[in-house]
LUMKOL-534666 format. One record per residue: residue number from 1; residue in three letters; z, x, y of N, C-alpha, C in turn. Coordinates in pm, 1 decimal. Each point is the difference from the previous one (the first is absolute). Example, Ala and Ser with C-alpha at 12.3 -4.5 7.8 and 13.67 -1.06 7.14 Angstrom:
<atoms>
   n res     n.pz     n.px     n.py    ca.pz    ca.px    ca.py     c.pz     c.px     c.py
   1 Ala    780.0   1319.0   -569.0      0.0    -89.0    119.0      0.0     90.0    120.0
   2 Ser    -72.0    -35.0    105.0      6.0     82.0    119.0     73.0    -77.0    109.0
</atoms>
This chain:
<atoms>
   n res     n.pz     n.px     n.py    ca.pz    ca.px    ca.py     c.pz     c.px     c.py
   1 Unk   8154.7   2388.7  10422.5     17.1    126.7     68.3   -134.4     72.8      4.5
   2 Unk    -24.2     -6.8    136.1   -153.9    126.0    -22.2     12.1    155.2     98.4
   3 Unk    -92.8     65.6    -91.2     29.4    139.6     44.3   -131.4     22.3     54.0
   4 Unk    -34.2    166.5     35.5   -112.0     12.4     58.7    -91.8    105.3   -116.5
   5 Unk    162.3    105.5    -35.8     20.4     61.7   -152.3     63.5    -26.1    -56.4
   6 Unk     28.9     27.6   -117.0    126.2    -47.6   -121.9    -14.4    111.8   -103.7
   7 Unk     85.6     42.7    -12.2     -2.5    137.4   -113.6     69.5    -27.0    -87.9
   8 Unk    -76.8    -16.9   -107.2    114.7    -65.1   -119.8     21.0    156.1    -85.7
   9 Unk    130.6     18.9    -10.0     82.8    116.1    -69.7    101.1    134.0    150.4
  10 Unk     63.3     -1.8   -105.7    136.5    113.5    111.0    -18.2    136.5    -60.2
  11 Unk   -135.6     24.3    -76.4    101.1    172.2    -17.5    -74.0    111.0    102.1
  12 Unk    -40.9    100.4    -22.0    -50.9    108.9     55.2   -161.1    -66.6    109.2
  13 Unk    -43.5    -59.8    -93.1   -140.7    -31.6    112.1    -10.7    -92.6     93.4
  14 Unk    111.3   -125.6    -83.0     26.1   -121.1     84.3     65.5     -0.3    151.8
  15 Unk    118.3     89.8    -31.7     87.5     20.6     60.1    -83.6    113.1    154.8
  16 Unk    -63.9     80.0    -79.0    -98.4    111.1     93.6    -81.4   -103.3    103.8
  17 Unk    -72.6    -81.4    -67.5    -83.0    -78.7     77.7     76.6    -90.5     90.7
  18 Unk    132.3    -83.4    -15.3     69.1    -59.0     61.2     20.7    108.2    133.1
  19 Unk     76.3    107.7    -61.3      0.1     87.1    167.2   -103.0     59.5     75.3
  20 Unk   -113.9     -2.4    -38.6    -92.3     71.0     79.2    -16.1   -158.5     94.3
  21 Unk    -38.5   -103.0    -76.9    -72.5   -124.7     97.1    143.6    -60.4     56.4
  22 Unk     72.3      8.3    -29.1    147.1    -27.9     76.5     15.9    101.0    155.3
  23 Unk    -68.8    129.7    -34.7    -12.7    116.5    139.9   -120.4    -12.6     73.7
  24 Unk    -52.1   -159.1     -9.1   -104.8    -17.7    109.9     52.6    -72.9     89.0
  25 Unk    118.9    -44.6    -50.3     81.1   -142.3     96.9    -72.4     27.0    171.2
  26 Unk      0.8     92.3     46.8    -50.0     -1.1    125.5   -144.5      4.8     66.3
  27 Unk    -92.0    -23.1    -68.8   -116.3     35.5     -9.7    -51.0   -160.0     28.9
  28 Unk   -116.0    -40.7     71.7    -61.1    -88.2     48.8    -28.9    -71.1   -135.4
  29 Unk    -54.3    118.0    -68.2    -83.2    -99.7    -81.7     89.9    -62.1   -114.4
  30 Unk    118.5     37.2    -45.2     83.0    -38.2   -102.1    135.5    -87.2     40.6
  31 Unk    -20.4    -74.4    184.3     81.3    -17.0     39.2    -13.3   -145.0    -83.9
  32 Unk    156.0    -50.3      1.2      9.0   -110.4    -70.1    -66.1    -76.0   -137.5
  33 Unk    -41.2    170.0    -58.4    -23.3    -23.6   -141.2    122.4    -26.8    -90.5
  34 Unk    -13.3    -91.4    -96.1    100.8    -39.6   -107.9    -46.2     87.3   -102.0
  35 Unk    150.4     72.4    -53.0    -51.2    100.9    -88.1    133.2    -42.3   -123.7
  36 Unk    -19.5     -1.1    -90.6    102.7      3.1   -122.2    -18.4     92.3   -105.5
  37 Unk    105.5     24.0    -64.0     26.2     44.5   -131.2     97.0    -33.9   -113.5
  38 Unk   -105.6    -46.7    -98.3     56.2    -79.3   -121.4    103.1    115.6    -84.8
  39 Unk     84.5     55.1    110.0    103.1    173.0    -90.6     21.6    -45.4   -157.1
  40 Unk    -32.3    -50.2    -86.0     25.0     13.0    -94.8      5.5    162.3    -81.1
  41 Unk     90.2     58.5    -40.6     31.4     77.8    -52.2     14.7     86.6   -139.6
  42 Unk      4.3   -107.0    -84.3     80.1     35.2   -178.5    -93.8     49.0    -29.7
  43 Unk    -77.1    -42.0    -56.0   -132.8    119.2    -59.4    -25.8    129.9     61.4
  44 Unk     32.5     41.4    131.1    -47.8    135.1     83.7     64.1     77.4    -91.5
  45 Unk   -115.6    130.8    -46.6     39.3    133.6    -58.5    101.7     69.1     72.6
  46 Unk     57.9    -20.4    141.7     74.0     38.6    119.2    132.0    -25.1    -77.6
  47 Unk      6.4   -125.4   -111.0    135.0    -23.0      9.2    112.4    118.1    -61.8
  48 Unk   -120.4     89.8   -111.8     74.4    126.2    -89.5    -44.3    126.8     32.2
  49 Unk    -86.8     -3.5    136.9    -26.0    136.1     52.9     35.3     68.3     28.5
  50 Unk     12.7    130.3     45.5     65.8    137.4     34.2    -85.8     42.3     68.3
  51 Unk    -13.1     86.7    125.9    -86.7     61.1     89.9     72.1    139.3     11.1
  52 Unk    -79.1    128.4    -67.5     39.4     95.0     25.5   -156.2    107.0    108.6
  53 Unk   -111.0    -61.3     -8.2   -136.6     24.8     75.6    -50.4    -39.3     84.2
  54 Unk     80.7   -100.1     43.4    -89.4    -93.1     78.4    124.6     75.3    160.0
  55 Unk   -171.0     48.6     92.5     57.2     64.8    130.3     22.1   -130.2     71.6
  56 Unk    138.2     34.3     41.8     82.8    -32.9    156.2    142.6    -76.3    -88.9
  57 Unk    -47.1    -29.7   -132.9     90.8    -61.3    -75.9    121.1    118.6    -39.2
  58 Unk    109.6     -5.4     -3.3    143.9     54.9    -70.8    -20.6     12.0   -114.1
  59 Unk    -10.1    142.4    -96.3     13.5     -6.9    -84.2     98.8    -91.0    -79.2
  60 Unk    -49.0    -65.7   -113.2    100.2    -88.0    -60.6      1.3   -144.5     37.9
  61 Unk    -87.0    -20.0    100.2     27.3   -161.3     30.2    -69.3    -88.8    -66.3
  62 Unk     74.1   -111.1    -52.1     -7.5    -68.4    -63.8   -102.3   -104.4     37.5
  63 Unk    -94.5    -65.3    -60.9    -78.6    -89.2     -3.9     45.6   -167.9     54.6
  64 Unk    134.2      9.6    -79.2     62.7   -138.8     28.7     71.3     -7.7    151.8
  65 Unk     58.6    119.7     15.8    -17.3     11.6    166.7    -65.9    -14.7     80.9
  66 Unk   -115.1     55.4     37.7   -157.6    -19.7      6.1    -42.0   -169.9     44.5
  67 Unk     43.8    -51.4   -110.0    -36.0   -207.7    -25.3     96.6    -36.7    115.0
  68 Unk    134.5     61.9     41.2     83.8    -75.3     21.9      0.6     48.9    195.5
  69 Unk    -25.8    117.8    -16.7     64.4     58.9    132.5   -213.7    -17.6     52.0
  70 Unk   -110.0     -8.9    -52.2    -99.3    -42.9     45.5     25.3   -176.5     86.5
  71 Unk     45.2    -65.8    -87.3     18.5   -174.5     59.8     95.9     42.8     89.5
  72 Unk    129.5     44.6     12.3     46.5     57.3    101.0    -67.0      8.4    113.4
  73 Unk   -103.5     79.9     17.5    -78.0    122.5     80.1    -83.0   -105.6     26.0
  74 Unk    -73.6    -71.2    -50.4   -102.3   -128.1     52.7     78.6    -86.0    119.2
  75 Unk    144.5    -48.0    -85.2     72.7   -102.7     86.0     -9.4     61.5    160.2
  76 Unk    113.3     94.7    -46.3      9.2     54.3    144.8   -121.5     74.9    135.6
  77 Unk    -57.8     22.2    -85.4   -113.9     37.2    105.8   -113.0   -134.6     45.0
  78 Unk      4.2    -76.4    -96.5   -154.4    -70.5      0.0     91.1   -135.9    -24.9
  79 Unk     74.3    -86.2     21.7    101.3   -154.8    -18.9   -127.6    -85.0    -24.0
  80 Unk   -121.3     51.1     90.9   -103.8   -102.4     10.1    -55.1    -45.2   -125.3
  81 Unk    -18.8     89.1    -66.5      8.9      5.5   -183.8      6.9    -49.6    -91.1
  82 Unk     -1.3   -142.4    -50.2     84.2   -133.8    -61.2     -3.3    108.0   -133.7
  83 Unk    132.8     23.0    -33.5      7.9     51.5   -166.2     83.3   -112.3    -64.8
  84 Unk    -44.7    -42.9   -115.2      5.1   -134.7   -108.4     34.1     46.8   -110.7
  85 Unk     88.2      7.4    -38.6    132.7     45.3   -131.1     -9.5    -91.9    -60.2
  86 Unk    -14.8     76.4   -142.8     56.9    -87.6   -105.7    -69.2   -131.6    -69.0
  87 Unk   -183.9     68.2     43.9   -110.2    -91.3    -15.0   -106.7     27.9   -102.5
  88 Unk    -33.5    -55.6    -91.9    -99.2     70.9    -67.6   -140.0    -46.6    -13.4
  89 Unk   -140.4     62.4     41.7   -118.1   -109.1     23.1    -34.8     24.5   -152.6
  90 Unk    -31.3   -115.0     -7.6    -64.6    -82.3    -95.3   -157.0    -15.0    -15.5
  91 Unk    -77.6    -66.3    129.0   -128.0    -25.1     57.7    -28.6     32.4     98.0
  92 Unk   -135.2     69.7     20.3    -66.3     23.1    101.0   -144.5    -94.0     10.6
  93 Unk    -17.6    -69.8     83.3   -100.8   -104.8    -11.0   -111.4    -14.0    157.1
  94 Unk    -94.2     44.8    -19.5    -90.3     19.2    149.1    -24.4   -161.6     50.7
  95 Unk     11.2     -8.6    132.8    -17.6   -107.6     83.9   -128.1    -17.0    112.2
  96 Unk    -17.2    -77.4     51.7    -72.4    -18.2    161.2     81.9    128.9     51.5
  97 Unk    115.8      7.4     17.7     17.3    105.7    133.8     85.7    133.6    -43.5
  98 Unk     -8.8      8.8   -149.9     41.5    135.9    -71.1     81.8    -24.9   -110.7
  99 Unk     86.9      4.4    -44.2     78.5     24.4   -122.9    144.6   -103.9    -16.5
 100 Unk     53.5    -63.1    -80.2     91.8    -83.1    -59.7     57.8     78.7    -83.1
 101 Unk    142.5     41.2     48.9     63.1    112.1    -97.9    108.8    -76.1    -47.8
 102 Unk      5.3    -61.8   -131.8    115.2    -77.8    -71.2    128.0     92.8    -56.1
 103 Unk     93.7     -0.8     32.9    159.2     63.9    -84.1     29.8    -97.6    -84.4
 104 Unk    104.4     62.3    -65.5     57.9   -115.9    -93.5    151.7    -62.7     75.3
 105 Unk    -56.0    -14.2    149.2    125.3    -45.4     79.1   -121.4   -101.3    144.1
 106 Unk   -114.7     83.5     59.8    -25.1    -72.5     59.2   -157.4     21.7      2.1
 107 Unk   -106.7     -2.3    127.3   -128.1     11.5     36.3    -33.4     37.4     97.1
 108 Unk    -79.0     76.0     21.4    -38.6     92.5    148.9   -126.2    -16.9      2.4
 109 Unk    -36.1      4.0    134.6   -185.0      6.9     12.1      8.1    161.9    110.2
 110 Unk    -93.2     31.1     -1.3      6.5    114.3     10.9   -165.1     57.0     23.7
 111 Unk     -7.9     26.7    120.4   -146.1     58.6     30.9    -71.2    141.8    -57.5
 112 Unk    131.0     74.0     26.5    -85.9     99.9   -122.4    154.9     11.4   -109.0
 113 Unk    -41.0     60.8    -89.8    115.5     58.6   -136.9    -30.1    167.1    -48.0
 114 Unk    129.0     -2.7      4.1    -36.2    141.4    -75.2     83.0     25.3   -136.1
 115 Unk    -55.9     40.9    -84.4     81.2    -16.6   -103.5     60.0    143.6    -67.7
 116 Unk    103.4     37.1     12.0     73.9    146.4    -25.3    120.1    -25.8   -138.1
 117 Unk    -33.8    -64.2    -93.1     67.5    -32.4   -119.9    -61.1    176.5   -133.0
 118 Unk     83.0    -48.0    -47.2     26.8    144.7   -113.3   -145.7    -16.2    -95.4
 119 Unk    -63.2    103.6    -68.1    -75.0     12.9    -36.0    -12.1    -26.9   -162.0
 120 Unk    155.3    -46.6    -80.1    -23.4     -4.1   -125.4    -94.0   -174.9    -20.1
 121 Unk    -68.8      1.4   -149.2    -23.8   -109.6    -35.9     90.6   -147.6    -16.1
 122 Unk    164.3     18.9     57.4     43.6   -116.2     21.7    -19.0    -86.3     93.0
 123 Unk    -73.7     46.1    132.9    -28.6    -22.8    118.0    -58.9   -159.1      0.4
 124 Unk     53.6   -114.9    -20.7    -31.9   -119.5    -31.4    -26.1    -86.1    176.1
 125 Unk   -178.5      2.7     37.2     30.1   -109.3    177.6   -129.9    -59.3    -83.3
 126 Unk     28.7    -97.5     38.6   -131.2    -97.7    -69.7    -71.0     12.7    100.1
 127 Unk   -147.9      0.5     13.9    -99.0     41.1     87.0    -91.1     98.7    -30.4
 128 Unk    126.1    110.2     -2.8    -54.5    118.0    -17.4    -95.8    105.8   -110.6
 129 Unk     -7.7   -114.0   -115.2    -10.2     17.7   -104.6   -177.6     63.3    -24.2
 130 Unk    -44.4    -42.4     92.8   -148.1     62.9     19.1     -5.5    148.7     59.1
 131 Unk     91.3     50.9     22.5    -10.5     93.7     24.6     94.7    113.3    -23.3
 132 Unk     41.9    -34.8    -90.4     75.3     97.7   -110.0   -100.4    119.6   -109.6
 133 Unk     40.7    146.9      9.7    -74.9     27.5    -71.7     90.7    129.1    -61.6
 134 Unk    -42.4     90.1    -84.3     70.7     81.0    -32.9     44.2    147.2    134.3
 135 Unk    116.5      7.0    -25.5     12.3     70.1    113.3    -69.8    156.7    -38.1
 136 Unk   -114.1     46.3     94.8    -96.6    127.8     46.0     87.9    142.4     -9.3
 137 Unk    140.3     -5.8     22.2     55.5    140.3     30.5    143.7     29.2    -85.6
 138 Unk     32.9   -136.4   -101.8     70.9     54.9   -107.3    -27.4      3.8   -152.4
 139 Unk     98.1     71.4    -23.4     -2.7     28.8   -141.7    -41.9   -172.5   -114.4
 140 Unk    -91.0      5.6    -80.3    -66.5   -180.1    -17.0    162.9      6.3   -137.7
 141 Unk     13.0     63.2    -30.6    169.4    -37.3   -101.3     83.4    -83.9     40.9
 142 Unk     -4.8     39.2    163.9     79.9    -98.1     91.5     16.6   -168.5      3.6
 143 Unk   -174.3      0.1     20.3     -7.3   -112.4     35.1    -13.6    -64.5    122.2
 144 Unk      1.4    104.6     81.2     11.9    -42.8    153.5   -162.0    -91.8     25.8
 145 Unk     64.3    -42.7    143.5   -140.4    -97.1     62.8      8.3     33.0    185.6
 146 Unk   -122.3    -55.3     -5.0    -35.7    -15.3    169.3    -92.1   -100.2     20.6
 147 Unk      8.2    -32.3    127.3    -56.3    -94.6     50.9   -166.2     32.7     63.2
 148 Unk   -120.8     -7.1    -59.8   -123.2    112.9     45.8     -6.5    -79.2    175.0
 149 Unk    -28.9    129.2     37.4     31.7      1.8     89.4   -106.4     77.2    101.9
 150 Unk    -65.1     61.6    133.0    -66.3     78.0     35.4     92.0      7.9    154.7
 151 Unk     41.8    128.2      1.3    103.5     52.7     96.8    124.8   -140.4     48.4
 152 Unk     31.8    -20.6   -109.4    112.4   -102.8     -5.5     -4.6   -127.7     35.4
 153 Unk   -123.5    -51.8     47.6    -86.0   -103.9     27.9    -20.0    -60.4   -134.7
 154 Unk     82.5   -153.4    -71.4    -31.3    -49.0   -126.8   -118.0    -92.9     42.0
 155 Unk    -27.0    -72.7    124.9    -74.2   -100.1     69.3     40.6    -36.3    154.1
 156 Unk    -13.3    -20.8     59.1    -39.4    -33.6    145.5    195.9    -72.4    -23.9
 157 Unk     41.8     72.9    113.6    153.2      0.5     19.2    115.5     19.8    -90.3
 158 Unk    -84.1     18.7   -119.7    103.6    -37.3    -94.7    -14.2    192.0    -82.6
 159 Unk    127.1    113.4     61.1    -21.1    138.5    -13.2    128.9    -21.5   -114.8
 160 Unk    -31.6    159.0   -102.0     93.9     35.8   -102.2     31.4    142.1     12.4
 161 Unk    179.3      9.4     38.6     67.3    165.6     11.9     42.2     49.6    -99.7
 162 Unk    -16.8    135.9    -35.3    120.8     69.5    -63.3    -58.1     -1.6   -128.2
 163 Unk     80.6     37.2   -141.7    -82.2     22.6   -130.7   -109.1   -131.5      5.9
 164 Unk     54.5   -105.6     28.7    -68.0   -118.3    -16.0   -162.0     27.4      9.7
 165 Unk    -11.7     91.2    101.2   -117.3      3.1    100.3    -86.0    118.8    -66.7
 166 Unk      1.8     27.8   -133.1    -32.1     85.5   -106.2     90.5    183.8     27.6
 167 Unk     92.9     21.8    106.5     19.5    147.3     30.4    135.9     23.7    -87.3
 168 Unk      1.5    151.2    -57.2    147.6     14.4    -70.2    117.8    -38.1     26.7
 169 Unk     79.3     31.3   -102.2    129.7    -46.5     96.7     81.7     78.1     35.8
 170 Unk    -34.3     20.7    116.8     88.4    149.9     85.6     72.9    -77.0    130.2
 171 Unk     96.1     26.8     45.7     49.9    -89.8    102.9    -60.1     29.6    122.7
 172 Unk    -87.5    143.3     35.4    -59.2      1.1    140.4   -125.7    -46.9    -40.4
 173 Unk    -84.8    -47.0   -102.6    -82.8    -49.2      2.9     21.5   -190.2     -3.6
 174 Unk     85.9     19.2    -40.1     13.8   -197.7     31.4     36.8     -8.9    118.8
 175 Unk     96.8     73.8     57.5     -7.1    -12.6    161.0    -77.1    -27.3     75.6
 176 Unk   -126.2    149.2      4.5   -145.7     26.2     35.1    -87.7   -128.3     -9.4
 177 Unk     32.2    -50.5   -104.7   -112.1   -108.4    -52.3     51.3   -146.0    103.3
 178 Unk    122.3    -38.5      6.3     94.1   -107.8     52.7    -58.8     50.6    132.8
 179 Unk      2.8    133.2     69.2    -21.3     22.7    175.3   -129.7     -8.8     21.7
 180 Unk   -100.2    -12.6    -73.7   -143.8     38.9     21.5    -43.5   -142.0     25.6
 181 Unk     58.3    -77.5   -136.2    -25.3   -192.0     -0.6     45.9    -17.1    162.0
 182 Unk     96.4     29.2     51.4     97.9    -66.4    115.7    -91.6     73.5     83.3
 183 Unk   -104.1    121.6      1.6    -41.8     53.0    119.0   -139.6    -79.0     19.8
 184 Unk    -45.8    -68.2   -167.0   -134.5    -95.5     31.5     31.4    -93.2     49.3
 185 Unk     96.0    -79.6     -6.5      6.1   -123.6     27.5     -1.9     38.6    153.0
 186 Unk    122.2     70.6     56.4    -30.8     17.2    175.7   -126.8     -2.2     25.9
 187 Unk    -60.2     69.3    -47.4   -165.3     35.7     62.3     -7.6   -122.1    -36.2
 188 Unk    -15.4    -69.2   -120.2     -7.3   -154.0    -15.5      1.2    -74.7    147.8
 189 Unk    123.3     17.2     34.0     60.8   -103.4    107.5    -42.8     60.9    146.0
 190 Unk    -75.5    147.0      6.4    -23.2     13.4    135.8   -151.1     38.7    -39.5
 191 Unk    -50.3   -138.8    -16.3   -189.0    -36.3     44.4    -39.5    156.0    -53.3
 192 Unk     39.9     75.7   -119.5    -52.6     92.0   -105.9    -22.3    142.8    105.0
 193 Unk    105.8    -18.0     60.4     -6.8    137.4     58.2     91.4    114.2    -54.0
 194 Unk    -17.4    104.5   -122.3    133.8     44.9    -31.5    115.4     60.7     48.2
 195 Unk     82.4    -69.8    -75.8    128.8      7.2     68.0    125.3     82.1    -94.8
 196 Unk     84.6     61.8     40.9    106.1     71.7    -68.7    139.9    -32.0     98.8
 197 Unk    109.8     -3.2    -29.3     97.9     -4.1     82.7     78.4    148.0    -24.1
 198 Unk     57.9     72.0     81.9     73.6     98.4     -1.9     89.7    -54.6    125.1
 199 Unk    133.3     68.7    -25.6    142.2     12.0    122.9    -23.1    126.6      5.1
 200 Unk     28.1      1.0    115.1     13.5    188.4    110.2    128.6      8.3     58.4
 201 Unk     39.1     99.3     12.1     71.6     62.0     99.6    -19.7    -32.3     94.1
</atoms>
């Protein structure tokens, strides 16, 4: 199976980046791009969250809602989307023509990756291991990590969202971080001219 992106993780950034590059579907330059997301879920801080700050959100809404009614919201707007349940990567391994993403079910090659997985020290992808460091913006009791990184760029195609990507963990900032990755890669894909997608009226 090859993609053009592959976003391995489902919560707040993964999921963000899936819909922004899913809302280019019409655009020259992203036409008949293969785009996936590895939704893996269980680890997202989303799963025991509460949103009582976060604007446009309902007071009270739940995080685990959020996981569920987001894949929802991908399906139906964006089908083009390949979302892959119930997969967990294992390896990330660079090639001739970009990245070999191993699950403990199958293998993907994949031209660029983005990686939007949770920020604690359980975070186990073999590869990645060079670039693990203590995470910059929490409390060190924690234990947290990130992937070093310079504006979410880990190396040439291969970008990191969300706490991962050294930023707190606030849900409009993993969002932010997931839409910004999905707004480089467009410019990526249209010969580095920047690009943003917005719907209008």
């Amino acid at each position: 199976m090859n993609y053009d992106a592959l976003i391995i993780g489902g919560g707040a950034a993964g999921l963000s980046c899936a819909l922004i590059l899913g809302s280019a579907k019409s655009k020259p330059f992203a036409e008949g791009k293969h785009i996936g997301i590895i939704a893996h879920q269980k680890a997202s801080h989303l799963q025991d969250a509460l949103f009582n700050n976060v604007l446009g959100l309902q007071p009270g809404t739940l995080g685990s809602d959020i996981l569920t009614e987001g894949k929802t919201q991908l399906t139906a707007l964006y089908p083009h989307i390949s979302q892959i349940e119930n997969e967990k990567v294992n390896e990330i391994k660079k090639n001739e023509e970009g990245f070999v993403i191993k699950t403990n079910k199958n293998s993907y090659y994949s031209k660029i990756v983005v990686i939007a997985v949770g920020y604690t020290n359980l975070m186990t992808i073999d590869g990645l291991e060079s670039y693990i460091e203590p995470h910059p913006r929490a409390a060190i009791e924690k234990d947290r990590i990130w992937l070093k990184n310079t504006d979410h760029l880990i190396e040439k195609n291969l970008y990191v969202a969300g706490t991962l990507a050294g930023w707190r963990s606030q849900f409009a900032m993993a969002c932010g971080s997931g839409s910004h990755v999905a707004t480089d890669i467009l410019t990526l894909w249209n010969d580095g001219k920047q690009t943003k997608i917005h719907d209008k009226i």
